[in-house]
N, C-alpha and C positions, 0 to 999 in steps of 0.2 A: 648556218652550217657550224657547226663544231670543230672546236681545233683542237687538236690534241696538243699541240707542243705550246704550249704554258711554260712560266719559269718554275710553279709550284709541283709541276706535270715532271715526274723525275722518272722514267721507267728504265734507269740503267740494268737492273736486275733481269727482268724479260727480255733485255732485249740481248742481254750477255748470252741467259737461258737458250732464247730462239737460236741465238750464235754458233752454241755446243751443241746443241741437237741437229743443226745442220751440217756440223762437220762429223756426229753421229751417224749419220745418213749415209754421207759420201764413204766415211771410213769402211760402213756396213758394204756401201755393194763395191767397194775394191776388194774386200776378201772375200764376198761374192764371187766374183770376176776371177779372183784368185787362186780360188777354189775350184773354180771352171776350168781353167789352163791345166791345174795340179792333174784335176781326170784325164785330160786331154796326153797329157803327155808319159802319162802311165801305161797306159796301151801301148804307146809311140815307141817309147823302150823296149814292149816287151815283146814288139815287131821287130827289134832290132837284136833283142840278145833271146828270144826265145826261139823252140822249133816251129815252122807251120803249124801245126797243131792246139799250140797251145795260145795262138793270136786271141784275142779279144778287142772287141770295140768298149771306145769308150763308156757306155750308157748301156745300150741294151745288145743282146747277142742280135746277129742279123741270120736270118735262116733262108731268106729267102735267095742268097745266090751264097755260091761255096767262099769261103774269107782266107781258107792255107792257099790260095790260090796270090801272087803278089797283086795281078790289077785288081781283081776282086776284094781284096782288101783292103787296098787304097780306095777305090771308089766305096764302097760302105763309111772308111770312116771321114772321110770328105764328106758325106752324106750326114753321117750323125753330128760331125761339126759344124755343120753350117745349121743343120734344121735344129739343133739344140740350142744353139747362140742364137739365132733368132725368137723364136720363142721365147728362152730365161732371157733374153735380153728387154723384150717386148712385157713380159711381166714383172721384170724387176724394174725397170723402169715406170711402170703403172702403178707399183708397189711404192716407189720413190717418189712421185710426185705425187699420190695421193695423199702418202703419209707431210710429204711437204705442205701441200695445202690445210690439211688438217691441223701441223702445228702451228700454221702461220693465222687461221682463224681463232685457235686457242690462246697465241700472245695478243692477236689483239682485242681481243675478249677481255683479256689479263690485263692490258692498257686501258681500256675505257672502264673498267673496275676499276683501277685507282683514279682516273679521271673523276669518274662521277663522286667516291670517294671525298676527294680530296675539292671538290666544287659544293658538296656538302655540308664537307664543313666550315669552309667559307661561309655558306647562305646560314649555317647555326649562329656561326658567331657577331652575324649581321643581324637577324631577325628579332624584334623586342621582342621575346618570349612570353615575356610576365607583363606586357603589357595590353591594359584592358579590351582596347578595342582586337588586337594583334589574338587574344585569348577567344573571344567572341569572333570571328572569323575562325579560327582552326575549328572551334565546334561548329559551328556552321559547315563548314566543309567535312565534317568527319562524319554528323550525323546523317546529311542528304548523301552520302556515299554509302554508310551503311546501309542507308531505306531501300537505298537504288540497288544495291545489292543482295539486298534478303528477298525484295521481290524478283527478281530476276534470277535470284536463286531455288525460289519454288517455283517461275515459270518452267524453268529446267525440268525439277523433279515432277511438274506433271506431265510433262511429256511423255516423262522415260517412263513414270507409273504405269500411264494411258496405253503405251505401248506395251510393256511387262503382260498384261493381260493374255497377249495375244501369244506369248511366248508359254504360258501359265497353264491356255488351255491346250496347245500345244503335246508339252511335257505331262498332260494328262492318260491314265492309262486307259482311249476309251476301245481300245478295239474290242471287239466281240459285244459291246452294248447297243440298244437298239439305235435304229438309223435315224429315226427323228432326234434322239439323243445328237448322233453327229453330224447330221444335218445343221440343229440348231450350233452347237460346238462349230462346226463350220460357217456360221453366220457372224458369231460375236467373234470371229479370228478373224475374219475377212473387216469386218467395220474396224475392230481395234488395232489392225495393222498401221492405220494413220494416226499417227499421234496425236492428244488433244494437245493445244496449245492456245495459250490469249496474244493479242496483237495488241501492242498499244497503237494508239489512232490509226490503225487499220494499215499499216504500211510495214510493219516488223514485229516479229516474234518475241514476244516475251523471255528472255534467256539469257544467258549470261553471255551471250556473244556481245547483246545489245547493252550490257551495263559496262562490256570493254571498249563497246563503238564509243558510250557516250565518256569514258571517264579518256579515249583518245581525243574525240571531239574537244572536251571542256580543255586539256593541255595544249592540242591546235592553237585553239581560240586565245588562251593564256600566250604561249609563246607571238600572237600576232600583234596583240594589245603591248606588249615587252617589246617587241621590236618599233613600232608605232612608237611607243613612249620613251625610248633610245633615241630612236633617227628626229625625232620633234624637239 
Protein backbone atom coordinates (compact mmCIF):
# COMPACT_ATOMS: atom_id res chain seq x y z
CA UNK A 1 0.00 0.00 0.00
CA UNK A 2 1.30 3.44 -0.59
CA UNK A 3 1.39 6.15 1.67
CA UNK A 4 1.16 9.29 0.81
CA UNK A 5 2.24 11.28 3.99
CA UNK A 6 6.07 10.98 3.62
CA UNK A 7 8.11 13.80 5.30
CA UNK A 8 9.47 14.60 1.65
CA UNK A 9 5.61 14.24 0.54
CA UNK A 10 4.80 18.29 1.16
CA UNK A 11 1.41 19.04 -0.65
CA UNK A 12 0.63 22.22 1.37
CA UNK A 13 -0.11 23.87 -1.98
CA UNK A 14 -3.27 21.34 -3.08
CA UNK A 15 -4.36 21.15 -0.30
CA UNK A 16 -4.65 25.16 0.52
CA UNK A 17 -6.03 24.95 -3.37
CA UNK A 18 -8.65 22.12 -2.40
CA UNK A 19 -9.42 24.54 0.73
CA UNK A 20 -10.48 27.78 -1.52
CA UNK A 21 -12.26 26.07 -3.95
CA UNK A 22 -14.32 24.50 -1.39
CA UNK A 23 -15.28 27.48 0.27
CA UNK A 24 -15.65 28.62 -3.61
CA UNK A 25 -18.37 26.17 -3.68
CA UNK A 26 -20.29 27.00 -0.49
CA UNK A 27 -19.85 30.82 -1.19
CA UNK A 28 -21.32 29.90 -4.96
CA UNK A 29 -24.66 28.45 -3.72
CA UNK A 30 -25.23 31.08 -0.69
CA UNK A 31 -25.68 33.64 -3.37
CA UNK A 32 -27.43 31.01 -5.16
CA UNK A 33 -29.72 30.64 -2.30
CA UNK A 34 -29.60 34.40 -2.19
CA UNK A 35 -30.66 34.99 -5.32
CA UNK A 36 -33.48 32.59 -4.71
CA UNK A 37 -35.10 34.64 -1.69
CA UNK A 38 -34.25 38.10 -3.72
CA UNK A 39 -37.08 36.56 -6.38
CA UNK A 40 -39.00 35.44 -3.72
CA UNK A 41 -39.58 38.49 -2.07
CA UNK A 42 -40.05 40.74 -5.06
CA UNK A 43 -43.41 39.60 -5.90
CA UNK A 44 -44.03 39.47 -2.05
CA UNK A 45 -43.88 43.43 -2.07
CA UNK A 46 -45.42 43.83 -5.06
CA UNK A 47 -48.52 41.94 -3.33
CA UNK A 48 -48.32 44.21 -0.82
CA UNK A 49 -47.86 47.84 -2.47
CA UNK A 50 -49.24 46.89 -5.77
CA UNK A 51 -53.07 46.69 -7.24
CA UNK A 52 -54.55 43.11 -7.85
CA UNK A 53 -53.83 43.47 -11.18
CA UNK A 54 -50.54 43.98 -11.30
CA UNK A 55 -49.60 40.65 -8.86
CA UNK A 56 -47.09 38.33 -10.22
CA UNK A 57 -45.42 35.13 -9.10
CA UNK A 58 -42.35 34.63 -8.40
CA UNK A 59 -41.03 32.40 -11.49
CA UNK A 60 -43.67 31.95 -13.91
CA UNK A 61 -47.31 33.68 -14.43
CA UNK A 62 -49.81 31.09 -13.24
CA UNK A 63 -52.94 30.94 -15.66
CA UNK A 64 -54.36 28.26 -14.60
CA UNK A 65 -56.52 29.66 -11.53
CA UNK A 66 -57.21 33.63 -11.28
CA UNK A 67 -53.95 35.21 -8.81
CA UNK A 68 -56.01 39.28 -8.26
CA UNK A 69 -58.03 36.92 -6.38
CA UNK A 70 -56.10 37.13 -2.28
CA UNK A 71 -56.32 33.13 -1.61
CA UNK A 72 -55.72 32.42 -5.07
CA UNK A 73 -52.58 34.11 -4.94
CA UNK A 74 -51.32 33.03 -2.02
CA UNK A 75 -51.82 29.56 -2.91
CA UNK A 76 -49.88 29.89 -6.41
CA UNK A 77 -47.16 31.24 -4.85
CA UNK A 78 -46.86 28.88 -2.05
CA UNK A 79 -46.95 26.65 -4.83
CA UNK A 80 -44.04 28.14 -6.93
CA UNK A 81 -42.02 28.40 -3.62
CA UNK A 82 -42.03 25.26 -2.62
CA UNK A 83 -41.86 23.39 -6.08
CA UNK A 84 -38.89 25.86 -7.11
CA UNK A 85 -36.93 25.32 -3.86
CA UNK A 86 -37.17 21.85 -4.24
CA UNK A 87 -36.04 21.29 -7.49
CA UNK A 88 -33.09 24.32 -7.64
CA UNK A 89 -32.35 22.94 -4.29
CA UNK A 90 -32.19 19.26 -5.66
CA UNK A 91 -29.96 20.35 -8.52
CA UNK A 92 -27.81 22.66 -6.96
CA UNK A 93 -27.06 20.53 -4.71
CA UNK A 94 -26.26 17.58 -7.50
CA UNK A 95 -24.34 20.41 -8.97
CA UNK A 96 -22.32 20.85 -5.64
CA UNK A 97 -21.44 17.68 -4.83
CA UNK A 98 -20.52 16.66 -8.21
CA UNK A 99 -18.36 19.36 -8.67
CA UNK A 100 -16.94 18.43 -5.05
CA UNK A 101 -16.23 15.09 -6.02
CA UNK A 102 -14.53 15.98 -9.05
CA UNK A 103 -12.25 18.49 -7.27
CA UNK A 104 -11.45 16.20 -4.66
CA UNK A 105 -10.29 13.30 -7.31
CA UNK A 106 -8.25 16.13 -9.16
CA UNK A 107 -6.15 17.20 -5.79
CA UNK A 108 -5.51 13.91 -5.32
CA UNK A 109 -4.38 13.16 -8.72
CA UNK A 110 -2.27 16.42 -7.84
CA UNK A 111 -0.95 14.59 -4.63
CA UNK A 112 0.09 11.42 -6.02
CA UNK A 113 1.95 13.47 -8.94
CA UNK A 114 4.14 14.86 -6.75
CA UNK A 115 4.39 11.62 -4.75
CA UNK A 116 5.43 9.62 -7.63
CA UNK A 117 7.57 12.77 -8.59
CA UNK A 118 9.33 13.31 -5.74
CA UNK A 119 9.85 8.93 -4.97
CA UNK A 120 11.61 9.43 -8.50
CA UNK A 121 13.82 11.15 -7.81
CA UNK A 122 14.76 9.50 -4.87
CA UNK A 123 15.18 5.95 -6.94
CA UNK A 124 17.52 8.57 -9.62
CA UNK A 125 19.64 9.57 -7.21
CA UNK A 126 20.12 5.87 -5.73
CA UNK A 127 20.31 3.94 -8.95
CA UNK A 128 24.18 3.39 -10.49
CA UNK A 129 23.35 4.82 -13.59
CA UNK A 130 26.79 4.54 -15.28
CA UNK A 131 27.18 1.40 -13.96
CA UNK A 132 28.01 -1.58 -16.24
CA UNK A 133 25.97 -4.14 -15.14
CA UNK A 134 23.00 -1.28 -13.94
CA UNK A 135 23.53 -0.11 -17.95
CA UNK A 136 23.11 -3.75 -19.36
CA UNK A 137 19.78 -4.36 -17.58
CA UNK A 138 18.02 -0.89 -18.64
CA UNK A 139 18.86 -2.18 -22.25
CA UNK A 140 17.58 -5.39 -21.54
CA UNK A 141 14.51 -4.03 -20.25
CA UNK A 142 13.95 -1.26 -22.79
CA UNK A 143 14.68 -3.33 -25.73
CA UNK A 144 12.21 -6.59 -24.91
CA UNK A 145 9.66 -3.70 -24.06
CA UNK A 146 10.07 -2.08 -27.31
CA UNK A 147 9.77 -5.78 -29.38
CA UNK A 148 6.72 -6.45 -27.05
CA UNK A 149 5.35 -3.54 -28.17
CA UNK A 150 5.87 -3.14 -31.90
CA UNK A 151 4.34 -6.48 -32.05
CA UNK A 152 1.45 -5.94 -30.34
CA UNK A 153 1.19 -2.90 -32.06
CA UNK A 154 0.83 -4.42 -35.51
CA UNK A 155 -1.36 -7.18 -33.85
CA UNK A 156 -3.63 -4.03 -33.36
CA UNK A 157 -3.35 -2.56 -36.71
CA UNK A 158 -4.40 -5.90 -38.34
CA UNK A 159 -7.19 -6.10 -36.80
CA UNK A 160 -8.47 -2.73 -37.47
CA UNK A 161 -7.06 -3.30 -41.32
CA UNK A 162 -8.97 -6.70 -41.40
CA UNK A 163 -11.89 -5.11 -40.38
CA UNK A 164 -11.54 -1.51 -42.44
CA UNK A 165 -12.34 -3.81 -45.52
CA UNK A 166 -15.72 -4.35 -44.49
CA UNK A 167 -16.43 -0.63 -43.89
CA UNK A 168 -14.53 -0.01 -47.65
CA UNK A 169 -17.00 -2.05 -49.31
CA UNK A 170 -19.46 -0.80 -47.57
CA UNK A 171 -18.91 2.97 -48.44
CA UNK A 172 -18.75 1.64 -52.05
CA UNK A 173 -21.13 3.19 -54.71
CA UNK A 174 -22.72 -0.30 -55.81
CA UNK A 175 -26.24 0.29 -56.11
CA UNK A 176 -27.62 -0.04 -59.61
CA UNK A 177 -24.60 -2.59 -60.50
CA UNK A 178 -25.35 -6.26 -61.13
CA UNK A 179 -26.46 -8.40 -58.26
CA UNK A 180 -23.87 -11.06 -58.46
CA UNK A 181 -21.59 -7.81 -58.10
CA UNK A 182 -23.50 -7.37 -54.58
CA UNK A 183 -23.94 -10.46 -53.77
CA UNK A 184 -20.39 -11.14 -53.97
CA UNK A 185 -19.80 -7.46 -52.16
CA UNK A 186 -22.08 -8.89 -49.76
CA UNK A 187 -19.96 -11.87 -49.03
CA UNK A 188 -16.48 -10.39 -48.45
CA UNK A 189 -18.54 -7.63 -45.82
CA UNK A 190 -20.14 -10.51 -44.07
CA UNK A 191 -16.62 -12.59 -43.64
CA UNK A 192 -14.50 -9.34 -43.07
CA UNK A 193 -16.75 -8.13 -40.35
CA UNK A 194 -14.68 -10.24 -37.90
CA UNK A 195 -11.60 -8.98 -37.47
CA UNK A 196 -8.29 -10.98 -38.30
CA UNK A 197 -6.20 -11.25 -35.49
CA UNK A 198 -3.11 -13.70 -34.13
CA UNK A 199 -3.28 -15.25 -30.51
CA UNK A 200 -0.25 -15.84 -28.83
CA UNK A 201 -0.41 -19.51 -27.44
CA UNK A 202 -3.82 -19.72 -28.25
CA UNK A 203 -5.31 -18.01 -25.17
CA UNK A 204 -5.14 -14.04 -26.02
CA UNK A 205 -5.21 -11.64 -28.71
CA UNK A 206 -2.38 -10.23 -30.12
CA UNK A 207 -2.81 -6.34 -29.21
CA UNK A 208 -1.81 -3.82 -27.19
CA UNK A 209 -4.20 -4.56 -24.49
CA UNK A 210 -1.94 -7.77 -24.08
CA UNK A 211 1.55 -5.80 -24.13
CA UNK A 212 -0.39 -3.58 -21.05
CA UNK A 213 -1.49 -6.99 -19.36
CA UNK A 214 2.06 -8.11 -19.64
CA UNK A 215 4.16 -4.81 -18.71
CA UNK A 216 1.25 -4.72 -15.53
CA UNK A 217 2.08 -8.41 -14.84
CA UNK A 218 5.98 -8.00 -15.18
CA UNK A 219 5.50 -4.56 -12.23
CA UNK A 220 3.16 -7.22 -10.17
CA UNK A 221 5.77 -9.63 -10.08
CA UNK A 222 8.46 -6.82 -9.51
CA UNK A 223 6.68 -5.25 -6.59
CA UNK A 224 6.19 -9.08 -5.03
CA UNK A 225 10.01 -9.95 -5.40
CA UNK A 226 10.53 -6.11 -3.46
CA UNK A 227 8.31 -6.75 -0.92
CA UNK A 228 9.69 -10.58 -0.33
CA UNK A 229 13.26 -8.90 -0.35
CA UNK A 230 12.07 -6.10 2.42
CA UNK A 231 10.18 -8.45 4.79
CA UNK A 232 13.33 -11.36 4.49
Amino acid sequence: MIILEVANFVPDFWTTLYTYIKKEVIFGSFCYYLFLAFLYLLPLYGRITLPSEEWRTPILDVTIINITYSINYEIAYIYEVLSVSLVSSTVCFTNVLITAILIDMSVQFRLFENYIRNSFSQLVSILPLFDTKAFQAYFEVIVVSVSQFIMSYYGTQLSIASQSISDTCYELNFVGTDVRFQKGLLMIMRRSSKPLFITVGGFAVLSINVFVMIIRSSYSYLMVLRNTNTSG
